[in-house]
DRENTORKOL-3810 file (N, C-alpha, C; in nm, 4 decimals):
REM DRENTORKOL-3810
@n.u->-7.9687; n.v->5.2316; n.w->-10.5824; ca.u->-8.0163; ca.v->5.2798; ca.w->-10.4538; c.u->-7.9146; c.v->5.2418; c.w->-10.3469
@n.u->-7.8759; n.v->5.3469; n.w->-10.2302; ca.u->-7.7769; ca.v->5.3032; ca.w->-10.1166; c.u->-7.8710; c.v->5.2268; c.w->-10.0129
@n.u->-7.7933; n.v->5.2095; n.w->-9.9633; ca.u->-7.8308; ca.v->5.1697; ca.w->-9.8256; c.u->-7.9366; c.v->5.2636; c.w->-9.7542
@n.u->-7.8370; n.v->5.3427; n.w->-9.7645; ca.u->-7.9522; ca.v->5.4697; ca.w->-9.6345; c.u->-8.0120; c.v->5.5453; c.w->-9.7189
@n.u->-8.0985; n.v->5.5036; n.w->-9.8454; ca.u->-8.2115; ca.v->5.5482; ca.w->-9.8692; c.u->-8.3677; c.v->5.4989; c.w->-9.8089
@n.u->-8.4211; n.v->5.5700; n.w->-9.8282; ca.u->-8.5538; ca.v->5.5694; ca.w->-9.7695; c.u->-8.6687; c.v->5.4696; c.w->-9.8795
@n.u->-8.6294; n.v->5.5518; n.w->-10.0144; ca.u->-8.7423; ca.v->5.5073; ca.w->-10.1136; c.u->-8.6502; c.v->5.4538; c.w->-10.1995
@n.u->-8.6870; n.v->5.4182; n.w->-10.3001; ca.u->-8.6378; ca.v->5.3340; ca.w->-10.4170; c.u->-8.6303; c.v->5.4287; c.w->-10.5373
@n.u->-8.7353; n.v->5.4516; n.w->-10.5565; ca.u->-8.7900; ca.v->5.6506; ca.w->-10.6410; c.u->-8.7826; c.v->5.7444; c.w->-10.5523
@n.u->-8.7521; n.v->5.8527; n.w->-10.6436; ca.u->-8.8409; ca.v->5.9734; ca.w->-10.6102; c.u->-8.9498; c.v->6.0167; c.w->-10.5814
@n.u->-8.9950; n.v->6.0641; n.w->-10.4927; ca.u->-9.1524; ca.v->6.1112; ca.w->-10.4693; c.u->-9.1864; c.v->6.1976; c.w->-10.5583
@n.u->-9.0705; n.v->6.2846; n.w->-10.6052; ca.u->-9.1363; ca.v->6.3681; ca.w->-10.6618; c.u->-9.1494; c.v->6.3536; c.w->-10.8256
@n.u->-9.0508; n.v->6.2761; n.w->-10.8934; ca.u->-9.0610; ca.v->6.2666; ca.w->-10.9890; c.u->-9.0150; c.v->6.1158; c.w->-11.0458
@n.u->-9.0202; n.v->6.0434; n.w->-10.9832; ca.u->-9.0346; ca.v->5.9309; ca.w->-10.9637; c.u->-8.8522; c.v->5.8575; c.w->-11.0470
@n.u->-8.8006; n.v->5.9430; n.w->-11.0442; ca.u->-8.6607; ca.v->5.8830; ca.w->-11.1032; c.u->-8.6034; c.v->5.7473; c.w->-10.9964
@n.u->-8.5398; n.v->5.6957; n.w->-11.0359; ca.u->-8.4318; ca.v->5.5860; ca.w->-10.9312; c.u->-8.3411; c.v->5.6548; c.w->-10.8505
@n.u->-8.3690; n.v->5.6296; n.w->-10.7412; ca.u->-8.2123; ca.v->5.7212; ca.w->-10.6537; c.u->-8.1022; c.v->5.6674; c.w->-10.6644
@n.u->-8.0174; n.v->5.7184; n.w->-10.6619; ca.u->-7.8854; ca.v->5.6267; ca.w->-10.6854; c.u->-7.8243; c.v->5.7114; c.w->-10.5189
@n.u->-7.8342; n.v->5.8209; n.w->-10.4611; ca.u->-7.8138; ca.v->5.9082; ca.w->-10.3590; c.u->-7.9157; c.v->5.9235; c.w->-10.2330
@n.u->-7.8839; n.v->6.0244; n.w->-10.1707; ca.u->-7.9654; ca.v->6.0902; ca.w->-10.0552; c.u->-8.0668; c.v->6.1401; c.w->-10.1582
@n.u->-7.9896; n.v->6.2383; n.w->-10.2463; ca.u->-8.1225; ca.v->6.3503; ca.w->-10.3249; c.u->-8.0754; c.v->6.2622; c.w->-10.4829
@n.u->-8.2120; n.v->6.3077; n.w->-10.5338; ca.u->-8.2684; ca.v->6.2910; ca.w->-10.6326; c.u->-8.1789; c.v->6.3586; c.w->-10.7517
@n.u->-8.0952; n.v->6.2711; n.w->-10.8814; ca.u->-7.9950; ca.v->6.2810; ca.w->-10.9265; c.u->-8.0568; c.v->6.4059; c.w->-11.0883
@n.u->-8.2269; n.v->6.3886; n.w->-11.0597; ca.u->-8.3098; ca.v->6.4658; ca.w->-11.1591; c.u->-8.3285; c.v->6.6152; c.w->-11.1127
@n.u->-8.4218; n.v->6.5670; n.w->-11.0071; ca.u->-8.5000; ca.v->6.6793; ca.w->-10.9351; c.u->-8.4265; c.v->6.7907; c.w->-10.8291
@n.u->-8.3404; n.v->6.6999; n.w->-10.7308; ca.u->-8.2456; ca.v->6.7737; ca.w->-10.7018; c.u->-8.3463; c.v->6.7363; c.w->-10.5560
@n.u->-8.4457; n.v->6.6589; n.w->-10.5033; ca.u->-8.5311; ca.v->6.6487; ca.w->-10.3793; c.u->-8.4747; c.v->6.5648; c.w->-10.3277
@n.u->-8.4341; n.v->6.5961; n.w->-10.1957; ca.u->-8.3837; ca.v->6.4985; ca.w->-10.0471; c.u->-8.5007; c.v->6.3745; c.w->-10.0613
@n.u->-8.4327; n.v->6.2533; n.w->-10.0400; ca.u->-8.5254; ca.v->6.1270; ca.w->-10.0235; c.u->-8.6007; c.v->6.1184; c.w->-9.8605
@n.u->-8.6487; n.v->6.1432; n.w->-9.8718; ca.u->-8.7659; ca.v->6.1527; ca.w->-9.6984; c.u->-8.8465; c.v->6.0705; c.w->-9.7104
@n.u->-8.8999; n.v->5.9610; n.w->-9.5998; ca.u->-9.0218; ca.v->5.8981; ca.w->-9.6251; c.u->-9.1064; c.v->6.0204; c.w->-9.6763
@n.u->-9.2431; n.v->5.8958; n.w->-9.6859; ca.u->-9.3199; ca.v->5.9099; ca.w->-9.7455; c.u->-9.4463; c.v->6.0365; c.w->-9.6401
@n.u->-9.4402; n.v->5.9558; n.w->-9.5224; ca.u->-9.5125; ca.v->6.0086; ca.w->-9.4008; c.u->-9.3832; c.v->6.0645; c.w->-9.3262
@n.u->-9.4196; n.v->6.1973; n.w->-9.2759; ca.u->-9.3211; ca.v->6.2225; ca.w->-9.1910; c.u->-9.4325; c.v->6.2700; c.w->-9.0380
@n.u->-9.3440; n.v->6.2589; n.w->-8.9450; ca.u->-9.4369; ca.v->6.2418; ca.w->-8.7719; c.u->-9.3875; c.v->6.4326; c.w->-8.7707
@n.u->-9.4852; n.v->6.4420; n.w->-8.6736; ca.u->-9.4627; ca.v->6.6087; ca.w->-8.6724; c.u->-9.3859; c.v->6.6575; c.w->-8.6209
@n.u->-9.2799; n.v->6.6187; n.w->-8.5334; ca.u->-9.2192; ca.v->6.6280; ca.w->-8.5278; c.u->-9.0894; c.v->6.6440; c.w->-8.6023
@n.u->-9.0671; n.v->6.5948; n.w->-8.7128; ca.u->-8.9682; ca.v->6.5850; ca.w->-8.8112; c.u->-9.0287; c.v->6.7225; c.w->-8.9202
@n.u->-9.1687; n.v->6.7265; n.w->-8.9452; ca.u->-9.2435; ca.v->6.8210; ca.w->-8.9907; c.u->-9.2105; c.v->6.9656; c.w->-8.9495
@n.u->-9.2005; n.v->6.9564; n.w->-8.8288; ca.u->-9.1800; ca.v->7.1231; ca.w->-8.7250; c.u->-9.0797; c.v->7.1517; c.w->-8.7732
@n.u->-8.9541; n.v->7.0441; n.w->-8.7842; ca.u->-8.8345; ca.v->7.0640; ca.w->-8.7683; c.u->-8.7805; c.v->7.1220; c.w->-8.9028
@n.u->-8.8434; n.v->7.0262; n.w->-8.9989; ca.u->-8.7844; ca.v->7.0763; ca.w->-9.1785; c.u->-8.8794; c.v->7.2367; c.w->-9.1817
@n.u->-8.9667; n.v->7.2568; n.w->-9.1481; ca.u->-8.9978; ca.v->7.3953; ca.w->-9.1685; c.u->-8.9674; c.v->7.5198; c.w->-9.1070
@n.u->-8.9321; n.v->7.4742; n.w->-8.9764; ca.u->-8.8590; ca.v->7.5836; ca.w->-8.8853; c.u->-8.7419; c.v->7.6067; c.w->-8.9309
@n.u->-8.6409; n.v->7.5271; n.w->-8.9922; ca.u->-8.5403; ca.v->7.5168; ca.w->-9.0757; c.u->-8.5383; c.v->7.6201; c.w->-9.1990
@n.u->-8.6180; n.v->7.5953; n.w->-9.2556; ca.u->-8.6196; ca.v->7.6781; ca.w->-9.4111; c.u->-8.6784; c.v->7.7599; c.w->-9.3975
@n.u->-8.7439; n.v->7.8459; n.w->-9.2645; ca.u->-8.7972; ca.v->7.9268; ca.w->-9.2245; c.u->-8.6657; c.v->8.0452; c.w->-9.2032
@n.u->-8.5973; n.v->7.9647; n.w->-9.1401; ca.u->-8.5030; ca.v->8.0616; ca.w->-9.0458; c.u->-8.4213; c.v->8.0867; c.w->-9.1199
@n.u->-8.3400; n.v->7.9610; n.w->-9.2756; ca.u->-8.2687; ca.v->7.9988; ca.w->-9.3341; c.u->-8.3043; c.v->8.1071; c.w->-9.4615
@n.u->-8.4763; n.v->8.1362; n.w->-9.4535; ca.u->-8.4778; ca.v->8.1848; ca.w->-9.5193; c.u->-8.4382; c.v->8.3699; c.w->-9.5118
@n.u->-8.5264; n.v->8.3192; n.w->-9.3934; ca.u->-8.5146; ca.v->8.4807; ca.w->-9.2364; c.u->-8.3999; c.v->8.5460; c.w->-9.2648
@n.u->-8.3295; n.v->8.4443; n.w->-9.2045; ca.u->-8.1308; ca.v->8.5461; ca.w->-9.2227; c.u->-8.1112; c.v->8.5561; c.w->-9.3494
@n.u->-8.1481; n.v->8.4573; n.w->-9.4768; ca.u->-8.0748; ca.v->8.5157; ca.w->-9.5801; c.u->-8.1199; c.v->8.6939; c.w->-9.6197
@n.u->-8.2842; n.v->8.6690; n.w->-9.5931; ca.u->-8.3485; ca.v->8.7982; ca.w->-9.6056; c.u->-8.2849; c.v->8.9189; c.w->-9.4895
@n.u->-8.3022; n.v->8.9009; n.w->-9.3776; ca.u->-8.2388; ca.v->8.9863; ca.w->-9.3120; c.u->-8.0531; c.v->9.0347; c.w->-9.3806
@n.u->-7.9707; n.v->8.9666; n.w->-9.4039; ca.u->-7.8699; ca.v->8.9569; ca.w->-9.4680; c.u->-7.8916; c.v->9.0468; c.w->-9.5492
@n.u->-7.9478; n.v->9.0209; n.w->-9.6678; ca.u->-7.9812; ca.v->9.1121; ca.w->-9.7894; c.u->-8.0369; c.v->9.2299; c.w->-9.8032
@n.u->-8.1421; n.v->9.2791; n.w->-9.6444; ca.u->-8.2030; ca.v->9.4217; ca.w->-9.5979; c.u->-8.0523; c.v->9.4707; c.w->-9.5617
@n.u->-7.9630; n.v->9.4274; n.w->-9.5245; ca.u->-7.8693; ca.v->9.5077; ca.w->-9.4321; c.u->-7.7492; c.v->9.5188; c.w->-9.5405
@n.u->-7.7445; n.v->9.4081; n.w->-9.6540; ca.u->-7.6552; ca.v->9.4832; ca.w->-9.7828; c.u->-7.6813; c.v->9.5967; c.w->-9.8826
@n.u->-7.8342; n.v->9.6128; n.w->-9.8696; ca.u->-7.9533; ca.v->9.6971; ca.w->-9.9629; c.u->-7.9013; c.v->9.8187; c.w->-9.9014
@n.u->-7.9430; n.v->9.8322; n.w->-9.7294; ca.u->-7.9559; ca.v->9.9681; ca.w->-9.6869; c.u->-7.7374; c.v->10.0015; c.w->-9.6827
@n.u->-7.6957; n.v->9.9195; n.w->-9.6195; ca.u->-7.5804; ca.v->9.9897; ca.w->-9.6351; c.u->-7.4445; c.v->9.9759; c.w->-9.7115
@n.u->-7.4788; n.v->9.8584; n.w->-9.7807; ca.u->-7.3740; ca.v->9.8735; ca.w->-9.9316; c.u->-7.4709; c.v->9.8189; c.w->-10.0280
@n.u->-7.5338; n.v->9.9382; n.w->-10.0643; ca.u->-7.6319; ca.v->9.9149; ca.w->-10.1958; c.u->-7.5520; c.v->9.8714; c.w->-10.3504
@n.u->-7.4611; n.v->9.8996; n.w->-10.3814; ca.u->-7.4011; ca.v->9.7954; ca.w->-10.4997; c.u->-7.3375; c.v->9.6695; c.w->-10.4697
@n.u->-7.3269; n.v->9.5869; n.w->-10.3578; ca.u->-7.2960; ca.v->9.4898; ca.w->-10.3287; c.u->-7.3482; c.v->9.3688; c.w->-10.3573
@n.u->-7.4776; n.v->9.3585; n.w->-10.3721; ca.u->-7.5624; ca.v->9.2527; ca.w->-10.4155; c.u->-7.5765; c.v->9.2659; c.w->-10.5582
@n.u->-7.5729; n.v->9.3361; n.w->-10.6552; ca.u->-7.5635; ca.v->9.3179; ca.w->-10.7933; c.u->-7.4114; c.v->9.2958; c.w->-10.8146
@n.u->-7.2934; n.v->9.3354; n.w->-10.7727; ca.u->-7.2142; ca.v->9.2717; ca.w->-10.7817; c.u->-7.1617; c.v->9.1906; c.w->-10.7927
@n.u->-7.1911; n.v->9.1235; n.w->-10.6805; ca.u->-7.1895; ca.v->8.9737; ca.w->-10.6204; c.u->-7.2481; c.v->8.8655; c.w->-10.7562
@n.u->-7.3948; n.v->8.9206; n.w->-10.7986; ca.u->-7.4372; ca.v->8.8532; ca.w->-10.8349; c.u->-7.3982; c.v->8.8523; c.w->-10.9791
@n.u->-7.3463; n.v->8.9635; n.w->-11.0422; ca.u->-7.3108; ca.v->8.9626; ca.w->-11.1566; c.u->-7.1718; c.v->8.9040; c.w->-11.2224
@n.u->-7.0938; n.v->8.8679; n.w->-11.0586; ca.u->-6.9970; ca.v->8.7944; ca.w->-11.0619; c.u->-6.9940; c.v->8.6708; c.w->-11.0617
@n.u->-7.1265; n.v->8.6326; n.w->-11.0149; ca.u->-7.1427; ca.v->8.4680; ca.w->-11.0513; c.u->-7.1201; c.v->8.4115; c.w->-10.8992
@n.u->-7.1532; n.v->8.4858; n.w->-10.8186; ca.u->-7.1369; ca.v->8.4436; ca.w->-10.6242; c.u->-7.2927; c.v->8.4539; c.w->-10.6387
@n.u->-7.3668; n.v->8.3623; n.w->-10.6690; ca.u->-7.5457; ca.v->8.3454; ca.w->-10.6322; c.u->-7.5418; c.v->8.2629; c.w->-10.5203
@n.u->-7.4648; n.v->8.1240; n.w->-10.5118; ca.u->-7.5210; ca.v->8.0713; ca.w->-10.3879; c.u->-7.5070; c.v->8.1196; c.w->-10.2361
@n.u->-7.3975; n.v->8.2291; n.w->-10.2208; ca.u->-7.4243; ca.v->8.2471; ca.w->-10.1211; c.u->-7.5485; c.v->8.3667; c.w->-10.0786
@n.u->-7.6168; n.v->8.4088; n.w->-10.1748; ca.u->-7.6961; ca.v->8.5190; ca.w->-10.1819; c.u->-7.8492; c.v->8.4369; c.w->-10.2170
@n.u->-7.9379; n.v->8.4976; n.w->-10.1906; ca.u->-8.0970; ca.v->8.4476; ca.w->-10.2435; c.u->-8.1147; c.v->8.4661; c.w->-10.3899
@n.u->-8.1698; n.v->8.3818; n.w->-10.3828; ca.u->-8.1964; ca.v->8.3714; ca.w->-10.6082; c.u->-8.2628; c.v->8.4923; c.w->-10.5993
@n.u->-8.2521; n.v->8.5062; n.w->-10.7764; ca.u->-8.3343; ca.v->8.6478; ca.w->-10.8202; c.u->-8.4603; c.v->8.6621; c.w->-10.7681
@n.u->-8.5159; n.v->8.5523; n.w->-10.7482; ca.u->-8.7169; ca.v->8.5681; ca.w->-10.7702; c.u->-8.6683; c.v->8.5718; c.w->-10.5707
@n.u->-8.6133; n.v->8.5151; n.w->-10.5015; ca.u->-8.6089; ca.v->8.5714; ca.w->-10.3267; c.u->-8.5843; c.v->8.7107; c.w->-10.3108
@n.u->-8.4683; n.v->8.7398; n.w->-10.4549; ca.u->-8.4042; ca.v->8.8661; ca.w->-10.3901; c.u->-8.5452; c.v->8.9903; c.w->-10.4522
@n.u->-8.6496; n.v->8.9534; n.w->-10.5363; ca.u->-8.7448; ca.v->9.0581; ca.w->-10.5972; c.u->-8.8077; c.v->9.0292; c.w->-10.4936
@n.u->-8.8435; n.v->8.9397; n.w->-10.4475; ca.u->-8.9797; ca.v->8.9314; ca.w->-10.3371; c.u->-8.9781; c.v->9.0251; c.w->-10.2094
@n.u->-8.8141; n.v->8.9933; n.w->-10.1652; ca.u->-8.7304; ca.v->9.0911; ca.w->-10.0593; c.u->-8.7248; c.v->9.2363; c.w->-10.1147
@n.u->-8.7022; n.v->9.2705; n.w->-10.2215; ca.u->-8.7085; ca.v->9.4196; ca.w->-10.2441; c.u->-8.8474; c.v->9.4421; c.w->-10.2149
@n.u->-8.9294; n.v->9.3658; n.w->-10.3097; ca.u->-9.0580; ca.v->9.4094; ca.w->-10.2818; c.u->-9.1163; c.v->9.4787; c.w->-10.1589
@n.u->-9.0878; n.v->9.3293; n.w->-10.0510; ca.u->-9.1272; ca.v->9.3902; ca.w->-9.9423; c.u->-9.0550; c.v->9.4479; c.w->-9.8663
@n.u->-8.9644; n.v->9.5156; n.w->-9.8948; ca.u->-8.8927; ca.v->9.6245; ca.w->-9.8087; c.u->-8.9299; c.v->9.7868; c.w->-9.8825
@n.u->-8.9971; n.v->9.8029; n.w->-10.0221; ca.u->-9.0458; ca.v->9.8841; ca.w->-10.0434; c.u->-9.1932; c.v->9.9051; c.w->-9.9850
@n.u->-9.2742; n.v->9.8127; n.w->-9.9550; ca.u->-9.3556; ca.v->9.7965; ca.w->-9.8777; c.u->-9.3559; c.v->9.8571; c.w->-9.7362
@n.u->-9.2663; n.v->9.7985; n.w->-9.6823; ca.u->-9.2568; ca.v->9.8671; ca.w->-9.5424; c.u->-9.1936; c.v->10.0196; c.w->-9.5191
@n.u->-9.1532; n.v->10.0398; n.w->-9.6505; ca.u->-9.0649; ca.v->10.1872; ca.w->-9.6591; c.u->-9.2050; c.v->10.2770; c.w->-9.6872
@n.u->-9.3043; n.v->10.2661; n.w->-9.7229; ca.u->-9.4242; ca.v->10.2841; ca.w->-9.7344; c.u->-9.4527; c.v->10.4054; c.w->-9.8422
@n.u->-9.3255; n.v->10.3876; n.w->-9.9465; ca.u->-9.3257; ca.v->10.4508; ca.w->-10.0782; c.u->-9.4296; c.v->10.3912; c.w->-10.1457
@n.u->-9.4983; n.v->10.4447; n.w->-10.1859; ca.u->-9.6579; ca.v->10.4013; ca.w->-10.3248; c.u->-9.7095; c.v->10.5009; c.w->-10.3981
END
């Protein structure tokens, strides 16, 4: 365990940290209680990064539609949304296209 860890384990899977994140699980060490403030903040976060990646990926769909299987078949995933983001995002952009 470092210094500037929080816990000793993992919360989530209770491994030893030897890091910030969890050397198993791959989970950031955060207390245990977080004030709501810190709360607002981690979700407005993964909110927004999720937002642009999705917005990102509507605007490669509609105007370079082989670009994202490309990408991905080339082995460039992290800068793109995983498969199960990028189905959820088709999904709902067939949704709003209001094909059924």
């Amino acid at each position: 365990m470092t210094k500037n860890n929080v816990n000793e384990y993992c919360l989530n899977c209770g491994t030893e940290l030897l890091d910030l994140y969890c050397h198993n699980c791959g989970q950031k060490d955060t207390p245990r209680r977080q004030t709501m403030s810190e709360l607002i903040k981690t979700k407005t976060g993964l909110f927004l990064n999720i937002e642009s990646s999705f917005l990102r990926n509507i605007g490669y769909l509609l105007f370079k539609p082989g670009f994202l299987p490309k990408e991905y078949t080339a082995g460039k995933r992290d800068s793109e949304a995983d498969g199960f983001a990028a189905r959820v995002e088709n999904e709902q952009a067939w949704k709003i296209s209001g094909d059924e």
